[in-house]
C-alpha positions in Angstrom: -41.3 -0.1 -9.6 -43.5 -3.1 -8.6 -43.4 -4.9 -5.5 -42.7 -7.9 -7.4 -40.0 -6.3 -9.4 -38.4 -5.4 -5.8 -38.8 -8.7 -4.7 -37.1 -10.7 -7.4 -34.1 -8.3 -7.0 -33.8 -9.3 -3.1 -34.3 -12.5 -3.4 -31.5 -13.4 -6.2 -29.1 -11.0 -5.1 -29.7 -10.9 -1.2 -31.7 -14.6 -0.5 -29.4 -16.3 -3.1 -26.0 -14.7 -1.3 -27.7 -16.0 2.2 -28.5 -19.5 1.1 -25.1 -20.5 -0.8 -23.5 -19.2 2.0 -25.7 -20.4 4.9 -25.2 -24.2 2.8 -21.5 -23.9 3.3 -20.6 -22.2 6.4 -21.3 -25.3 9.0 -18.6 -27.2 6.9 -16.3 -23.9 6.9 -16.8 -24.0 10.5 -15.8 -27.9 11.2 -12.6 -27.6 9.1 -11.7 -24.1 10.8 -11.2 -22.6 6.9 -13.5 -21.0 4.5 -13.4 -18.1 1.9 -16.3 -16.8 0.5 -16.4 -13.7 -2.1 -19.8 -12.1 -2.6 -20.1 -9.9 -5.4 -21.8 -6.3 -4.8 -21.7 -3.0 -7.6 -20.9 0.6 -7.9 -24.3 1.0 -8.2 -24.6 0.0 -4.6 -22.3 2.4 -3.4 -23.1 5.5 -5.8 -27.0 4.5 -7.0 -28.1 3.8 -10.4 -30.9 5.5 -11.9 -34.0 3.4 -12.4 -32.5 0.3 -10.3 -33.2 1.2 -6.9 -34.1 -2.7 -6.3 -30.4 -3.2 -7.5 -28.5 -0.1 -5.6 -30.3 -1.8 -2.4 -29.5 -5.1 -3.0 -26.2 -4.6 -3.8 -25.1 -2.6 -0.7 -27.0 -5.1 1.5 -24.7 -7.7 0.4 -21.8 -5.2 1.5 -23.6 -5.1 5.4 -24.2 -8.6 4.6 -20.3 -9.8 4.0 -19.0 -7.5 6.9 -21.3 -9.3 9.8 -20.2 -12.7 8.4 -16.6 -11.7 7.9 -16.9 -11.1 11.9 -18.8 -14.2 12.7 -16.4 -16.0 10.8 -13.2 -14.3 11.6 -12.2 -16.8 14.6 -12.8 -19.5 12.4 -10.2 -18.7 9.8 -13.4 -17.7 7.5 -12.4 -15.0 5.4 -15.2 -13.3 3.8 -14.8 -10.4 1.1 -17.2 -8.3 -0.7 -16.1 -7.1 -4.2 -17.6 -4.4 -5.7 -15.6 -4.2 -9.7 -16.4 -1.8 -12.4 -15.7 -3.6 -15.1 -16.2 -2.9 -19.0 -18.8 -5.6 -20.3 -21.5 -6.2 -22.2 -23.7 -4.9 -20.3 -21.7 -1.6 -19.0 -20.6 -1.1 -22.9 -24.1 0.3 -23.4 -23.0 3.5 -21.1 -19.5 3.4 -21.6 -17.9 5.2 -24.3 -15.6 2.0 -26.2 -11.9 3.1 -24.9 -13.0 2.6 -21.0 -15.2 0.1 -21.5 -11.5 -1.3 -23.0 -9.4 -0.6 -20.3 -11.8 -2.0 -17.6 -11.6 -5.7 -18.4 -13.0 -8.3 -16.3 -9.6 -9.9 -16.5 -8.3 -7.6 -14.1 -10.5 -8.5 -11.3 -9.6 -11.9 -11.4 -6.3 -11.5 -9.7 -7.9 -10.0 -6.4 -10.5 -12.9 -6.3 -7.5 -15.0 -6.3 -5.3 -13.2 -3.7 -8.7 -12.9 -1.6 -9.2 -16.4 -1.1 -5.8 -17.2 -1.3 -3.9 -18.2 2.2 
């Protein structure tokens, strides 16, 4: 893997978590209320072969969203990290059809909802 390749991986998935959150936490923090749900991957808790870049990345943003979820937690700031195995496009390519079936996105939706609910 290049160094490059590396990089790019950090900086969407890592950099790109920071700076959306970092944008809206000070306004979080005046109002005394914020949600924010990052998004991490199986393959950052059980590895993926060849994305080593993306395993990383994707379990940093789980360290990640447990030190904010504690800076934020006396602020009525809740903040989650989801990890869903869902069958896609992209995970249709490794899945055999029938799971790929059964794992719809659709069913992730509902803990998003209850996650930033009140």
């Amino acid at each position: 893997m290049s160094e490059l390749d590396w990089d790019l991986i950090m900086k969407v998935h890592l950099k790109g978590s920071f700076s959306v959150s970092r944008a809206a936490w000070n306004i979080m923090r005046e109002k005394n209320y914020g949600r924010i749900i990052n998004t991490g991957s199986s393959a950052g808790i059980f590895g993926a072969f060849g994305q080593v870049n993306y395993s990383t990345a994707k379990l940093g943003l789980f360290g990640f969203t447990q030190a904010l979820a504690k800076e934020g937690a006396k602020r009525n700031i809740r903040v989650n990290c989801i990890a869903p195995l869902a069958g896609t496009r992209m995970t249709e390519t490794v899945m055999p059809a029938e799971v790929v079936n059964a794992l719809k996105p659709d069913y992730v939706a509902p803990l998003v909802g209850w996650l930033v609910s009140d």
